[in-house]
PAKE-644917 format. One record per residue (C-alpha): z negated, y, x negated; residue number from 1; chain. Coordinates in steps of 0.1 Angstrom, whole numbers, plus 2048, in hexadecimal, padded with zeros to 3 digits. Example, Ala and Ser with C-alpha at 12.3 -4.5 7.8 and 13.67 -1.06 7.14 Angstrom:
[r [7B2,7D3,785],1,"A"]
[r [7B9,7F5,777],2,"A"]
! end
This chain:
[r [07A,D0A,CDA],1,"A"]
[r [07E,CFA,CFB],2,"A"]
[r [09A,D18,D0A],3,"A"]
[r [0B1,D04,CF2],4,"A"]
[r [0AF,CE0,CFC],5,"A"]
[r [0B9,CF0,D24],6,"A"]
[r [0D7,D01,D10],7,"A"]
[r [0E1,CE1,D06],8,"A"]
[r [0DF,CC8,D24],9,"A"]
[r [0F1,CE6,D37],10,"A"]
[r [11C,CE6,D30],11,"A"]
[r [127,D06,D24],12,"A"]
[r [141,D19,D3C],13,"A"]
[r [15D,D28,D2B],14,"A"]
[r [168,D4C,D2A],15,"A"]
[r [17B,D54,D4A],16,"A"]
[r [18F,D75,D3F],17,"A"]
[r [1B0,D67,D3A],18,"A"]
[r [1AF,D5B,D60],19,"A"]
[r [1A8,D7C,D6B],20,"A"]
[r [1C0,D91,D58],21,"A"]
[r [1DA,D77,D5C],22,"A"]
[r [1D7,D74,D7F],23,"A"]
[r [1D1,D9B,D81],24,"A"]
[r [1B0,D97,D91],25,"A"]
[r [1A0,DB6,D8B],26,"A"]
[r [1C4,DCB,D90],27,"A"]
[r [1B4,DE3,DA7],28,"A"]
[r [1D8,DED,DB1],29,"A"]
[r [1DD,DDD,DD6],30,"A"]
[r [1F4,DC1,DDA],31,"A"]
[r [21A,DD0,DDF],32,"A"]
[r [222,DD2,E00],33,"A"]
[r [239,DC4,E14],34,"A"]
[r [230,DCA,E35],35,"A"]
[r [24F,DE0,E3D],36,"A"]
[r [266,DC2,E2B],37,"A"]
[r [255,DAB,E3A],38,"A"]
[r [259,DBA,E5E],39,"A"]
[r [285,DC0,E57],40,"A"]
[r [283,D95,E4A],41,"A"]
[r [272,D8E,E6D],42,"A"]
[r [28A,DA5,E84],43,"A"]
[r [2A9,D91,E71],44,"A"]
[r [299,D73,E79],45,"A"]
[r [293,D7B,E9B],46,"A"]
[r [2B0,D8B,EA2],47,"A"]
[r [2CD,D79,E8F],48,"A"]
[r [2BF,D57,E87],49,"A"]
[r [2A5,D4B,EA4],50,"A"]
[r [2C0,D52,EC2],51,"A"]
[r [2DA,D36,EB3],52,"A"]
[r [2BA,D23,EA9],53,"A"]
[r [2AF,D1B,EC9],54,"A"]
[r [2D1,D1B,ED7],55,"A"]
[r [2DC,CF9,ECC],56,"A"]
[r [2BA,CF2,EC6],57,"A"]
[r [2B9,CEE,EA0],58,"A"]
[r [296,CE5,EA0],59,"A"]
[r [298,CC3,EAE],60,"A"]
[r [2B1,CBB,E90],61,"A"]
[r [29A,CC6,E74],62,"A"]
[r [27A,CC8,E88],63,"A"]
[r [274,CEC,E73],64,"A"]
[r [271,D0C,E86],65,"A"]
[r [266,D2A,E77],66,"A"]
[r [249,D36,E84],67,"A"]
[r [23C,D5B,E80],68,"A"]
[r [21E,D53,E67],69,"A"]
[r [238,D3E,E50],70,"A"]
[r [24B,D5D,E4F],71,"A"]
[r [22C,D71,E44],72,"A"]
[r [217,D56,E37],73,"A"]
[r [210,D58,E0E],74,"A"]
[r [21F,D43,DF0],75,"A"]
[r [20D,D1D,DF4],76,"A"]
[r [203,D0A,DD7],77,"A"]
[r [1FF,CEA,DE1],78,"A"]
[r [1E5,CCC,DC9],79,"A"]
[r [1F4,CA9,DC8],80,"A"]
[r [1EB,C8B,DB6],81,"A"]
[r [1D9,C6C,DBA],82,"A"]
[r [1AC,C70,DBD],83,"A"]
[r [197,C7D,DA6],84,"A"]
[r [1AF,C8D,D8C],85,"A"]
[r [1A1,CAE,D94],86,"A"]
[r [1B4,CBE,DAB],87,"A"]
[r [196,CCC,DBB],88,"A"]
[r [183,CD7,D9F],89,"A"]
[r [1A0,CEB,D95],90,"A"]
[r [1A2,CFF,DB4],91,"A"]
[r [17D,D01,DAF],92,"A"]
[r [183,D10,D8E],93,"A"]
[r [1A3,D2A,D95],94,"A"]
[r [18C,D35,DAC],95,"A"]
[r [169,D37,D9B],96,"A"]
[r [15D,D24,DB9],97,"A"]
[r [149,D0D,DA4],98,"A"]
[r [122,D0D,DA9],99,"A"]
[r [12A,D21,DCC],100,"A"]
[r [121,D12,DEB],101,"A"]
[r [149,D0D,DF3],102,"A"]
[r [154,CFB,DD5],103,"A"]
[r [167,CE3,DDE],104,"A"]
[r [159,CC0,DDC],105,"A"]
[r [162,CAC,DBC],106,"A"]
[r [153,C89,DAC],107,"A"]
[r [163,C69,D9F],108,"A"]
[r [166,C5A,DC3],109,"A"]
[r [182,C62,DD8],110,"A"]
[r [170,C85,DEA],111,"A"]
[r [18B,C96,DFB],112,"A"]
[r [197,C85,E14],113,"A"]
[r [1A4,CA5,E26],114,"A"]
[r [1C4,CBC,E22],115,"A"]
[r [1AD,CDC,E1D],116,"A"]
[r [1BE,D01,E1E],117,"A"]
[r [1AB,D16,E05],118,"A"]
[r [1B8,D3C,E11],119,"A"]
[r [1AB,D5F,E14],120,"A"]
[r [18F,D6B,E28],121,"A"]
[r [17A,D8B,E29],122,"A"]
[r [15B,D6F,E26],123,"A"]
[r [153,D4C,E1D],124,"A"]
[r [15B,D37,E3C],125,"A"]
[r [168,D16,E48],126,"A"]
[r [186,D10,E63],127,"A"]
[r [18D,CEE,E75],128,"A"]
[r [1AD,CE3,E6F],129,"A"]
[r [1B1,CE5,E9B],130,"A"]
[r [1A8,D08,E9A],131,"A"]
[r [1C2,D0F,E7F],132,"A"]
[r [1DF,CFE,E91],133,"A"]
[r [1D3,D11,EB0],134,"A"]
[r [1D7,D35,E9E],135,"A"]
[r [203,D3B,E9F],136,"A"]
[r [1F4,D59,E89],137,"A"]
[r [1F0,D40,E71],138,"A"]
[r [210,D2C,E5C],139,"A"]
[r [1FF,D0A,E66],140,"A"]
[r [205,D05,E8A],141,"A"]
[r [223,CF1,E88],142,"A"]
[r [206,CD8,E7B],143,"A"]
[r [1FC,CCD,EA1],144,"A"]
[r [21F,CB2,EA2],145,"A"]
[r [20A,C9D,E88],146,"A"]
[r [1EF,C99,EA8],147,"A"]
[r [1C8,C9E,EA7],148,"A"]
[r [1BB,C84,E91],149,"A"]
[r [1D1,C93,E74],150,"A"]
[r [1C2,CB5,E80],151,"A"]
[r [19B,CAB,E7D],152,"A"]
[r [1AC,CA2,E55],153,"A"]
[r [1B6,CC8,E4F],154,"A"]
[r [19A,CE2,E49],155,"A"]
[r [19F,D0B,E3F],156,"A"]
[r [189,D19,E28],157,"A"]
[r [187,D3F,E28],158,"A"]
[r [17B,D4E,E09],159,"A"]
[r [177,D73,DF9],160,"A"]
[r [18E,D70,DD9],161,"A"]
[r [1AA,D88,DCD],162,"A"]
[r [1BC,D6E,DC3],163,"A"]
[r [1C1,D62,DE8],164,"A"]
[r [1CA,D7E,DF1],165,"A"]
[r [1EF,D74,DE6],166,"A"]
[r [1EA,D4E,DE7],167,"A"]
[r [1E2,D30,DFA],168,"A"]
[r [1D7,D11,DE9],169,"A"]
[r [1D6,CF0,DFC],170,"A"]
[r [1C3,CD3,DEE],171,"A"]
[r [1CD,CAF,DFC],172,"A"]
[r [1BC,C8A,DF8],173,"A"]
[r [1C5,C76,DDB],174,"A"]
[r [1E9,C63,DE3],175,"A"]
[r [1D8,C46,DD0],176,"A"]
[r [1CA,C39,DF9],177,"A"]
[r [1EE,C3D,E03],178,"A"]
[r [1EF,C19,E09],179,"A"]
[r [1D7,C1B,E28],180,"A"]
[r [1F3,C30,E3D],181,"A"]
[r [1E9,C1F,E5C],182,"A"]
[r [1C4,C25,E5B],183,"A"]
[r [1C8,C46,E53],184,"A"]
[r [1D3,C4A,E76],185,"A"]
[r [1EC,C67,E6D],186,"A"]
[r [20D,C65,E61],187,"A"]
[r [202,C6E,E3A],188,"A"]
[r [227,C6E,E29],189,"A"]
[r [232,C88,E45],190,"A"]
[r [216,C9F,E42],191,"A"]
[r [21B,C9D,E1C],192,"A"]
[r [243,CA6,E23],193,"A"]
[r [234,CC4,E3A],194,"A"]
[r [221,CD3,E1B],195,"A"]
[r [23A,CCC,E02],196,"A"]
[r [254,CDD,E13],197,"A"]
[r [243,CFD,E17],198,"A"]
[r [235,D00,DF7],199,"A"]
[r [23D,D18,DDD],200,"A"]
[r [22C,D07,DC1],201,"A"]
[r [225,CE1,DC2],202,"A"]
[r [20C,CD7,DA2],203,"A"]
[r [20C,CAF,D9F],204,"A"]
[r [1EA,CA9,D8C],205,"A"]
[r [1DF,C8D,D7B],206,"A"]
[r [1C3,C7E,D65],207,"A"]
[r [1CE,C74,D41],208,"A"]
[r [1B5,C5A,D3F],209,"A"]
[r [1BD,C42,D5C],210,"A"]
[r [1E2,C4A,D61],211,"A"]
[r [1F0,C2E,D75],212,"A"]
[r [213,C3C,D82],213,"A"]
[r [215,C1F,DA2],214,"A"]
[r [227,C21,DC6],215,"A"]
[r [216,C3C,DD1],216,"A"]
[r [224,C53,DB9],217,"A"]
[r [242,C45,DBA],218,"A"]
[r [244,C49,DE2],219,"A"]
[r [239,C6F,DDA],220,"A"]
[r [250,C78,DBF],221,"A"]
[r [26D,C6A,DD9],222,"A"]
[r [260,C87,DEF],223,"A"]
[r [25E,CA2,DD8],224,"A"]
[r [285,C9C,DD1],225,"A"]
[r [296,CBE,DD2],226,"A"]
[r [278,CD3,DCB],227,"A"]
[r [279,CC9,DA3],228,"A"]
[r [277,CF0,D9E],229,"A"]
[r [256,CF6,DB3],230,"A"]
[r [242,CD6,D9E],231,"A"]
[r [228,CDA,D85],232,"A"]
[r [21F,CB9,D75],233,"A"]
[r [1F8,CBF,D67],234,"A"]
[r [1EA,CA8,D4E],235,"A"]
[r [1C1,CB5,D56],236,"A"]
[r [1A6,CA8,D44],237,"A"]
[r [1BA,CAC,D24],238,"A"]
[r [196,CB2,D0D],239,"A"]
[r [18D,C91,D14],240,"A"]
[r [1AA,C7B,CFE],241,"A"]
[r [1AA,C82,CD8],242,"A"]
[r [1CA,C91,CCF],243,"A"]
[r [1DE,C72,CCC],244,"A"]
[r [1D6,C5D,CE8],245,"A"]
[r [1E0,C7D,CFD],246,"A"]
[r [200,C7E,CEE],247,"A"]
[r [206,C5B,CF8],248,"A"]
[r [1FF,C61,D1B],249,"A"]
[r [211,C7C,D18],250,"A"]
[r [232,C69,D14],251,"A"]
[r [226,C4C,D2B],252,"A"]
[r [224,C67,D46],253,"A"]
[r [248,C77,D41],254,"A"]
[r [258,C4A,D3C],255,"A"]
[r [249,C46,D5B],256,"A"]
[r [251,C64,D71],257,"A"]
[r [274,C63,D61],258,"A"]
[r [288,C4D,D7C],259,"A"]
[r [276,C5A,D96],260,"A"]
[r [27E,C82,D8D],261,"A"]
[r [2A5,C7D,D7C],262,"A"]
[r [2A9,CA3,D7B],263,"A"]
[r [2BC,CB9,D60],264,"A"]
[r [29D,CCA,D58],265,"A"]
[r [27D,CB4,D5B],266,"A"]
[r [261,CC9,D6A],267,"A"]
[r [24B,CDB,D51],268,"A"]
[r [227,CCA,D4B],269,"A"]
[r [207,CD9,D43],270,"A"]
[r [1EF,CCE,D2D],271,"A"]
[r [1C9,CD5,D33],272,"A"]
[r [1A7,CD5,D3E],273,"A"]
[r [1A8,CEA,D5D],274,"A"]
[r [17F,CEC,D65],275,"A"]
[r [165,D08,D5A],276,"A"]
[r [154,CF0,D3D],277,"A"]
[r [15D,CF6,D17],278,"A"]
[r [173,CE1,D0B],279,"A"]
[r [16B,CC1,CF6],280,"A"]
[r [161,CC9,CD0],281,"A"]
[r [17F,CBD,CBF],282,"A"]
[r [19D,CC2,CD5],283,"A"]
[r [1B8,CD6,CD7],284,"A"]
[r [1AA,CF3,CE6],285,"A"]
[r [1C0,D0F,CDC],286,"A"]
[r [1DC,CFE,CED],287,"A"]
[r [1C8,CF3,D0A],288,"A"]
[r [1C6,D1A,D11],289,"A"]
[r [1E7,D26,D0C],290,"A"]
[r [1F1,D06,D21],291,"A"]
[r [1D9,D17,D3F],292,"A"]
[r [1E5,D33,D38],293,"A"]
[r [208,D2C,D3D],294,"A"]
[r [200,D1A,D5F],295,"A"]
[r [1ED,D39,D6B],296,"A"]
[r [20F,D54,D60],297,"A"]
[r [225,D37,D76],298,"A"]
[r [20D,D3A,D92],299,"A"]
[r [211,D63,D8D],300,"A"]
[r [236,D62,D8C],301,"A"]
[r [237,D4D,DAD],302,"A"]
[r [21E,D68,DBF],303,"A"]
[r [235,D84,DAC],304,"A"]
[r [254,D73,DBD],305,"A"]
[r [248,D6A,DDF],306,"A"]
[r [25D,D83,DF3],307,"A"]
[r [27E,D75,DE0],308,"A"]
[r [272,D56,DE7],309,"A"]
[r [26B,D5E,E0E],310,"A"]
[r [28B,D6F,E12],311,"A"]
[r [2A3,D56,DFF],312,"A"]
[r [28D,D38,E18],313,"A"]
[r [297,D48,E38],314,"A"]
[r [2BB,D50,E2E],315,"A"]
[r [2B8,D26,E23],316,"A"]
[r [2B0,D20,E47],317,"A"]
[r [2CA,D38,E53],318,"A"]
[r [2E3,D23,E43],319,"A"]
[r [2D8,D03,E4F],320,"A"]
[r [2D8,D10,E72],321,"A"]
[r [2FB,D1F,E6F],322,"A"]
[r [309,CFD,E65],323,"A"]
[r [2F9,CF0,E80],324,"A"]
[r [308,D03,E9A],325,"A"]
[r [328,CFF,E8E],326,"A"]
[r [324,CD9,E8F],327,"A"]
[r [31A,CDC,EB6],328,"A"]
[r [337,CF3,EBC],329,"A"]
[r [34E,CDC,EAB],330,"A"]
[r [342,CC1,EC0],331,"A"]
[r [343,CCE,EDE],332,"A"]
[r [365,CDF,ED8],333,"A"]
[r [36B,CB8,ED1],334,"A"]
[r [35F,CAB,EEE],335,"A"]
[r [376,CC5,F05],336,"A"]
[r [393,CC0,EF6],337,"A"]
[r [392,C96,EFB],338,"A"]
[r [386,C9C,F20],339,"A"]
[r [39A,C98,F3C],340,"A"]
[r [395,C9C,F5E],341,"A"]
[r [398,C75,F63],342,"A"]
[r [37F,C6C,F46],343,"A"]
[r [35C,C64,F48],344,"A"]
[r [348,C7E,F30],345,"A"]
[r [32F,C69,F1F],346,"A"]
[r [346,C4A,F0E],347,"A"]
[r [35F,C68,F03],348,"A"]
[r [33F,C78,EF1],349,"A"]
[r [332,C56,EE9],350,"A"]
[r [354,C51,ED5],351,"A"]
[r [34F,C76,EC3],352,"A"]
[r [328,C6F,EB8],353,"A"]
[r [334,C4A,EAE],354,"A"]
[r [34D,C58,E97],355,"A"]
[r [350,C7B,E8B],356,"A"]
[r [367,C73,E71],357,"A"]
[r [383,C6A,E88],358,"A"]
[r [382,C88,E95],359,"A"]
[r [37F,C9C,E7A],360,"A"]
[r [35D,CA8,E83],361,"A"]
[r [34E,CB0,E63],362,"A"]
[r [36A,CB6,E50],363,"A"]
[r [37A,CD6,E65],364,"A"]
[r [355,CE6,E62],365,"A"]
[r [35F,CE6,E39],366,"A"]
[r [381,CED,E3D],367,"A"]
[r [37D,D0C,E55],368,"A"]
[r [35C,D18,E46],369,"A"]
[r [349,D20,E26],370,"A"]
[r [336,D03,E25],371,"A"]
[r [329,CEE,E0A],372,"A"]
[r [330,CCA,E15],373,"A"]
[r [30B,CC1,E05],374,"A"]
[r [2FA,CD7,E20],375,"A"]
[r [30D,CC5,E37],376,"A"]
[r [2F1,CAF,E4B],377,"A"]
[r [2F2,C89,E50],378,"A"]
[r [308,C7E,E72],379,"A"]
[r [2EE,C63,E76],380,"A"]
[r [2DA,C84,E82],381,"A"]
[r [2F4,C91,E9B],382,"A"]
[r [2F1,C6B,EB0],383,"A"]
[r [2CD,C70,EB4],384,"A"]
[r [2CB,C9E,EB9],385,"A"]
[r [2E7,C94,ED9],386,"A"]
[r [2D7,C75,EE2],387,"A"]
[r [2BA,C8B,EEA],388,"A"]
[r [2D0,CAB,EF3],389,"A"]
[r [2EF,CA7,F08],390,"A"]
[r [30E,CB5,EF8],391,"A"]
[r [314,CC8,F1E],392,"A"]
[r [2F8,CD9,F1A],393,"A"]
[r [303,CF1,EF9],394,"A"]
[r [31B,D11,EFD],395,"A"]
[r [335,D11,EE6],396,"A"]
[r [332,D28,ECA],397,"A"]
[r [34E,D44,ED9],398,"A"]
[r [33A,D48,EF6],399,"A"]
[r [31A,D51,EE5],400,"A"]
[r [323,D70,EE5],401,"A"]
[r [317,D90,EFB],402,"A"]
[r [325,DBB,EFF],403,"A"]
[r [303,DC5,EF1],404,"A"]
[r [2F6,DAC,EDF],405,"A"]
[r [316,D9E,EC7],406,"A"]
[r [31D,D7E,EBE],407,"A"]
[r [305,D64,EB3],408,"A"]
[r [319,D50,E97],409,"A"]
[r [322,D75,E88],410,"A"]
[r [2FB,D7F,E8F],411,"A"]
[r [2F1,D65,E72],412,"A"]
[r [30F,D65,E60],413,"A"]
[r [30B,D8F,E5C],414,"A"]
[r [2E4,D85,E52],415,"A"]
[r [2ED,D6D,E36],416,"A"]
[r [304,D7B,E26],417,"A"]
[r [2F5,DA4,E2A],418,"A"]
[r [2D8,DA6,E3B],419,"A"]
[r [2C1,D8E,E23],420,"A"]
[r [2D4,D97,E04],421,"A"]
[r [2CE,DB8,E0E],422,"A"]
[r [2AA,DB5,E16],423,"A"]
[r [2A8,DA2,DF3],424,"A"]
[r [2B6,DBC,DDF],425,"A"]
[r [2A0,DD5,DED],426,"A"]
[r [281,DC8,DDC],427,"A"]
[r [292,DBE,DC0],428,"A"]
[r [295,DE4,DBB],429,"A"]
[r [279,DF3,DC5],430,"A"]
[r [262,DD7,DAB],431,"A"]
[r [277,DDA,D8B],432,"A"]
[r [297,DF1,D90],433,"A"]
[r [2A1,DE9,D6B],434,"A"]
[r [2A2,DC1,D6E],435,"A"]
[r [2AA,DBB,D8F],436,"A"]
[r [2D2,DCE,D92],437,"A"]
[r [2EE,DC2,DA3],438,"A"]
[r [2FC,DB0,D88],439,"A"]
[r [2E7,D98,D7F],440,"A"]
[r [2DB,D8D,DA0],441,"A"]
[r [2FF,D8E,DB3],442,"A"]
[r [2ED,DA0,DD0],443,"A"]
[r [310,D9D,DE7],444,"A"]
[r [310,D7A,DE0],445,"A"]
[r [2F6,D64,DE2],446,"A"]
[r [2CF,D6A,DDC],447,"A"]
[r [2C3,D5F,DBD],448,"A"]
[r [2BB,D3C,DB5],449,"A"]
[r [294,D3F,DBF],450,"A"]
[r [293,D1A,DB0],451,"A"]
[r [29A,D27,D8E],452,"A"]
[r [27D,D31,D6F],453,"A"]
[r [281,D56,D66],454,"A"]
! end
């Protein structure tokens, strides 16, 4: 009968259950909430962190200030990898957004030539990237320094799913036109950087069947250094090798990636078809399902962990800015003692920013204070942050201080090592009061290593 020969020309879509119970779709339990930990994080910030912040101006350093919506904004996974590997269709397919009027757009040319935000929405909507960067509300204002033609490349789509409800996905063009930097007319690398630095989850997807490891993944992997525990490498389209030639790729990928990753433990790598088709006749499909079903627990555990992660970030920052500030003290405390009344300011500071080492700039901040001399930041840094702001224009650090308000340095300095461990241990005990005991995480000491696989 003819019903049969339609069967036939039309691919099968696979069963979809695993997704949802992995992902706890249809938990009708509401999302825990955070709102009153996420309200202490904020008045720490705000209170103990922002005031030294702006102060010496830390931002202009590190060009990262913490804006409301990153403090509230949910874990990001971010989709890199050179075009058409499928990066798209898989956020089509977590999603179930395939044969929807929002699916994302997917074919063998290079489609997505945006940086596209796929987040939650109460319906199916689409934001220009200007209107985002407009909305502080949002996590993605700091987007406007990349300027407006960068901005017509970033778009928001709103859509209804549970899953969004606890995650943001951003999909980005294929790195393989990485070449074209100049006619992109934005600076590409950076915008890249700006993503993978925020992300909680960075999957690096690629297509078994034309893997060509060139400069362009060579210039990203030298940007995802030091987030080795956030990557996911993806081997997609994994039905469409027999068994042995997928095995060979397999170990081209890893020879290739090797020198570019050089980490104790090499990230972990999934292999599978991530789309709603059955899988070919004749491949591994058992293991193509546990493998998708091991990426979709990792994604879990990072949306289970994303108020650790939060907290154990801004204390991170906290640090960074407390170094900071003790470098500018020690500076200017520098710059005080060698002046005399007879000596003209700017060749004595000109002498300091020249060479910190003959002063002992750098080292005394190790000596006098817990500091590990690999957060230390480069000196190159220091020439430029007081080229562009005058060394008379900062307060030293004992002044900083007020009757009511305290003191700044022991502001942060009570926040990292009390306030954010507090706030930490907090949730830890109110999710699993068993696992998560004093013990084992060293609450007094140090938050616990949000880098590291449970």
């Amino acid at each position: 009968p003819p019903e049969e020969v339609e069967d036939a020309s039309e691919p099968t879509k696979r069963d979809r259950s695993h997704l949802e119970s992995t992902l706890k779709l249809n938990e009708d339990k509401p999302a825990d909430d955070f709102s009153g930990v996420l309200q202490r994080l904020r008045k720490i910030y705000h209170s103990s962190i922002k005031p030294l912040e702006q102060s010496y101006r830390y931002n202009e350093l590190r060009q990262h200030e913490i804006t409301d919506g990153e403090i509230t904004s949910k874990p990001m996974v971010l989709f890199l990898g050179p075009w058409s590997v499928g990066k798209s269709s898989m956020i089509n397919y977590l999603l179930g957004l395939d044969d929807t009027p929002y699916q994302l757009y997917t074919g063998a040319e290079p489609t997505t030539s945006e940086f596209t935000v796929i987040m939650h929405g109460p319906k199916l909507k689409t934001i220009e990237g200007i209107v985002m960067a407009a909305d502080s509300a949002r996590s993605f204002s700091p987007l406007e320094k990349f300027g407006q033609n960068f901005l017509e490349k970033l778009i928001g789509i709103e859509v209804p799913h549970k899953l969004l409800e606890r995650v943001t996905f951003v999909d980005t063009p294929g790195i393989i036109e990485n070449r074209k930097q100049q006619e992109r007319g934005y600076p590409f690398n950076d915008v890249c950087q700006w993503f993978i630095d925020r992300a909680d989850l960075i999957f690096v997807v690629f297509d078994p069947t034309k893997l060509d490891v060139g400069l362009e993944l060579e210039m990203l992997f030298r940007q995802l250094k030091g987030r080795e525990s956030q990557i996911r490498i993806i081997l997609n389209k994994a039905d469409s090798l027999a068994t042995q030639e997928l095995m060979r790729v397999y170990g081209a990928l890893f020879w290739s990636l090797a020198p570019l990753i050089n980490v104790t433990e090499p990230p972990r790598v999934y292999v599978s078809s991530f789309w709603p088709q059955e899988y070919n006749p004749d491949t591994h499909k058992d293991l193509f399902l546990k493998e998708e079903i091991s990426l979709l627990e990792d994604l879990n555990q990072v949306i289970e962990n994303r108020m650790e992660n939060k907290i154990a970030f801004i204390r991170q920052h906290a640090i960074r800015v407390r170094i900071h500030a003790l470098l500018v003290d020690r500076y200017l405390q520098t710059y005080k003692d060698k002046m005399t009344f007879f000596s003209d300011g700017e060749l004595v500071f000109r002498d300091i920013v020249e060479d910190p080492d003959k002063f002992f700039i750098f080292k005394s901040i190790l000596a006098k204070t817990n500091v590990s001399k690999f957060d230390l930041p480069n000196r190159e840094a220091y020439k430029d942050f007081f080229g562009i702001n005058p060394i008379t224009s900062f307060k030293l650090l004992s002044q900083q201080c007020s009757y009511m308000g305290g003191c700044f340095l022991e502001k942060i300095e009570k926040a990292i090592t009390r306030e954010l461990p507090d706030l930490l241990g907090s949730i830890g005990l109110g999710k699993k009061p068993n696992i998560l005991s004093c013990d084992i995480t060293g609450c007094g000491e140090t938050p616990k290593n949000r880098y590291r696989k449970p």
